[in-house]
C-alpha positions as CSV (number, residue, x, y, z in Angstrom):
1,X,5.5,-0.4,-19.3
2,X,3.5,2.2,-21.6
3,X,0.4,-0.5,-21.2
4,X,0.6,-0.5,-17.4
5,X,0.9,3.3,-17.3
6,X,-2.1,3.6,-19.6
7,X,-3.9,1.6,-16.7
8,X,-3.4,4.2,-14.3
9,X,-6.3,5.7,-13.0
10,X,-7.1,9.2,-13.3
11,X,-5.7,11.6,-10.8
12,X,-8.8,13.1,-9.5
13,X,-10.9,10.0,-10.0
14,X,-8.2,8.1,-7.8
15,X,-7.5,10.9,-4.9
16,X,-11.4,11.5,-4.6
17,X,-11.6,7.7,-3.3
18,X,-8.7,7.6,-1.5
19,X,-10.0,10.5,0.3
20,X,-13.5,9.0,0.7
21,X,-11.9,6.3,1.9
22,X,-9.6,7.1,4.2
23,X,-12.3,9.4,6.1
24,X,-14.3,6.6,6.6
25,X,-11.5,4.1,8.2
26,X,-10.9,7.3,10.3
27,X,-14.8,8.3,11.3
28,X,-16.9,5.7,9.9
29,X,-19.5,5.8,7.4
30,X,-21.0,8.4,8.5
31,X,-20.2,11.0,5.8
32,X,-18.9,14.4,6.8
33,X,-21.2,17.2,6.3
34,X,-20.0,20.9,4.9
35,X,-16.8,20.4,3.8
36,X,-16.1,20.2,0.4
37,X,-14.2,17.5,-1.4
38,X,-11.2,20.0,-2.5
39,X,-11.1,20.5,1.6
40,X,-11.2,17.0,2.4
41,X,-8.5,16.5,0.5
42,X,-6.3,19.1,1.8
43,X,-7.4,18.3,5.2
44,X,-5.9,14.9,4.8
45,X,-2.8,16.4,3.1
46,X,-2.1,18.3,6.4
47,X,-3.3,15.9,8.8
48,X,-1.7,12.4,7.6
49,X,2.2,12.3,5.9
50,X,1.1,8.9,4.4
51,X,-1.5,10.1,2.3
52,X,0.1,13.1,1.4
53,X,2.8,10.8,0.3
54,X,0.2,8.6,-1.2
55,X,-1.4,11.7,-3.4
56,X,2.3,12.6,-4.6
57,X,2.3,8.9,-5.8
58,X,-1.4,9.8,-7.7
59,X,0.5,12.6,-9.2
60,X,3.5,10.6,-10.0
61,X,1.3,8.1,-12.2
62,X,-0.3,11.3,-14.1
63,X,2.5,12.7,-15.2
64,X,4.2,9.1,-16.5
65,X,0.8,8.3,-18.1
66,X,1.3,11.9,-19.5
67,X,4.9,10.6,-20.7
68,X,6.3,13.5,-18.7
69,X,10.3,13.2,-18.5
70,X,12.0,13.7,-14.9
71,X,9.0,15.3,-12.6
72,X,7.6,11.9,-11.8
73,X,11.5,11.3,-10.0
74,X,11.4,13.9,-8.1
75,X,7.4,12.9,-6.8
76,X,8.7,9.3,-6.1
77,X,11.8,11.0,-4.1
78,X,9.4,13.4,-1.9
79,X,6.7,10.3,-1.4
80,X,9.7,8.8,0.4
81,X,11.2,11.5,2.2
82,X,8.1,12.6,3.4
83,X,6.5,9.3,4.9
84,X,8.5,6.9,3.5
85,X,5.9,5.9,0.9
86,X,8.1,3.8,-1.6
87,X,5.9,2.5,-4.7
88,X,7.7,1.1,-7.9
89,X,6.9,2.2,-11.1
90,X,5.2,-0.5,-12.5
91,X,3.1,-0.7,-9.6
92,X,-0.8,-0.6,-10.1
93,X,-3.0,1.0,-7.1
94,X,-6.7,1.7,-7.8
95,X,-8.7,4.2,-6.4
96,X,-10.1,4.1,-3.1
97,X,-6.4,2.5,-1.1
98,X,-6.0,4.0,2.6
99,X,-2.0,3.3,3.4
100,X,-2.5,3.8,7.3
101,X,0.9,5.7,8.4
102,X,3.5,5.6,6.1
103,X,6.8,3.1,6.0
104,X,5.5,1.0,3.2
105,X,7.5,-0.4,0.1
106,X,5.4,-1.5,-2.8
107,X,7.2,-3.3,-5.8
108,X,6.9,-5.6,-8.5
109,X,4.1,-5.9,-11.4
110,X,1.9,-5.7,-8.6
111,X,-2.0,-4.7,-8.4
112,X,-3.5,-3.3,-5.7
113,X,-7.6,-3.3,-5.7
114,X,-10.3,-1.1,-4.2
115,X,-10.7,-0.5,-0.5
116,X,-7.2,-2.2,0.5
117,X,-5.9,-1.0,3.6
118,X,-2.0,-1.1,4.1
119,X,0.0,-0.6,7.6
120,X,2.6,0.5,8.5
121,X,6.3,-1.2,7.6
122,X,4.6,-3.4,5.3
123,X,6.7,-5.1,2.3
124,X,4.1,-6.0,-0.8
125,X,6.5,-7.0,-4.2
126,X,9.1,-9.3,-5.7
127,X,11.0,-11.8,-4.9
128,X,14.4,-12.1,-6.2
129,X,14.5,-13.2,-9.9
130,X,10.9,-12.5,-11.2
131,X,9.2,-9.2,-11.3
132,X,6.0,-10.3,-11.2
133,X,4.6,-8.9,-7.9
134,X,1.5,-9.9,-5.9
135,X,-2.5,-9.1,-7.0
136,X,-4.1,-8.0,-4.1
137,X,-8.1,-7.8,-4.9
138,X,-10.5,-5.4,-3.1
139,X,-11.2,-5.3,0.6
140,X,-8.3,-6.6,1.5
141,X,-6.5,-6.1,5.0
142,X,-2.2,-5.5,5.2
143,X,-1.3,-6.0,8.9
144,X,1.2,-3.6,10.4
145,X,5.3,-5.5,9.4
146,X,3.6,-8.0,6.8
147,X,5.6,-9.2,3.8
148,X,3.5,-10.2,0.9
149,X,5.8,-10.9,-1.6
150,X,6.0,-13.2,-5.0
151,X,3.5,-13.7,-8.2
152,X,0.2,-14.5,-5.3
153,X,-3.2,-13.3,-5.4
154,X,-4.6,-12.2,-2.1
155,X,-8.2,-12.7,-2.4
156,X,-11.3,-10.2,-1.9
157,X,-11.6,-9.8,1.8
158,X,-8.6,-11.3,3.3
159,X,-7.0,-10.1,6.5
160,X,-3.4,-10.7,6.5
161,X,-2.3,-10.4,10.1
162,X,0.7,-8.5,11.7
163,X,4.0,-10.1,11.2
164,X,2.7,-12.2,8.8
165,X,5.2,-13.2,5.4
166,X,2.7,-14.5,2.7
167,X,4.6,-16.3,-0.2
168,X,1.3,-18.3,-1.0
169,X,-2.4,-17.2,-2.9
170,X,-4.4,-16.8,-0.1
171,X,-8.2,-17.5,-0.6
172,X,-10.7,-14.6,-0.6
173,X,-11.9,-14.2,2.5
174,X,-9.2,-15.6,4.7
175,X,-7.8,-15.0,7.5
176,X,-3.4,-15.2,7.8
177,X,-2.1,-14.5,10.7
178,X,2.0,-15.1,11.3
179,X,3.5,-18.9,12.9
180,X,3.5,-19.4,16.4
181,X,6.9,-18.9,18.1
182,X,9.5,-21.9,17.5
183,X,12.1,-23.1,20.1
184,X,15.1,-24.2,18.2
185,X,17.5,-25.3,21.1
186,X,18.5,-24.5,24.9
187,X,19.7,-20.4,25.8
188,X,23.3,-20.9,26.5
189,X,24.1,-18.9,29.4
190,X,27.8,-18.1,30.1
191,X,28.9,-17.9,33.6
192,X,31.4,-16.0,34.8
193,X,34.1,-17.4,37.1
């Protein structure tokens, strides 16, 4: 656990590029002109609970890599009370993730690259029995409800679609999207009489 904490980025290194990032999913690439990067950040602090929550996280990971006792509890508790931000503690995320609006569980040894973006209700971690949790390389797309769980790597540039459950490595550049609807059997209707 000490090695994985070690990997942690730094805090300012990582909240600059989450910022950075986040503004550009929200106005493009255009960057914003006079505003600072102190008010950028605080501007997203007020104006989104998920990367509030997100920054908490960042400060979380400081103050384990610091070896600090009891504080990084109480940061994982408010990331989840405030946006329902839930990310484990052997969790990797590098700099420069945008999670969209909150209601996301990370778990697992999981790694999360550059320039992911995560929505809503998504599930990325562990399946029962092995802690080993996805890789999820940079540029990578999280559809709104996804599951992405198991020891996977979720190549550079993939879009994993809404409502999709991933179980599999899924190439870089690829596109999952969830199974068409099934019919299993008739509707019983009851009648009344």
């Amino acid at each position: 656990m000490q090695e994985r904490r070690g990997r942690h980025p730094s805090f300012r290194h990582a909240v600059v590029a989450d910022a950075r990032f986040a503004l550009m999913q929200r106005y493009g690439p255009a960057p914003r002109r006079g505003t600072g990067t102190l008010l950028q950040v605080l501007h997203l602090c007020l104006t989104s609970e998920a990367f509030l929550a997100q920054t908490i996280y960042r400060v979380r990971a400081a103050l384990q890599r610091r070896g600090v006792p009891v504080l990084p509890r109480i940061c994982h508790r408010l990331s989840n009370m405030i946006a329902g931000v839930d990310i484990g503690d052997p969790v990797i995320m590098h700099p420069g993730v945008h999670i969209l609006h909150g209601k996301v569980v990370i778990d697992g040894v999981t790694e999360i690259g550059s320039g992911v973006v995560i929505g809503p209700f998504v599930s990325i971690g562990l399946l029962s029995g092995n802690i080993i949790g996805p890789t999820i390389e940079e540029d990578v797309m999280v559809g709104a409800s996804a599951s992405v769980l198991g020891k996977l790597t979720i190549g550079k540039g993939a879009t994993i679609g809404a409502n999709a459950a991933v179980f599999r490595d899924v190439p870089a550049g690829a596109r999952v999207v969830p199974a068409a609807g099934t019919v299993v059997g008739p509707r019983h209707e009851t009648t009344s009489g």
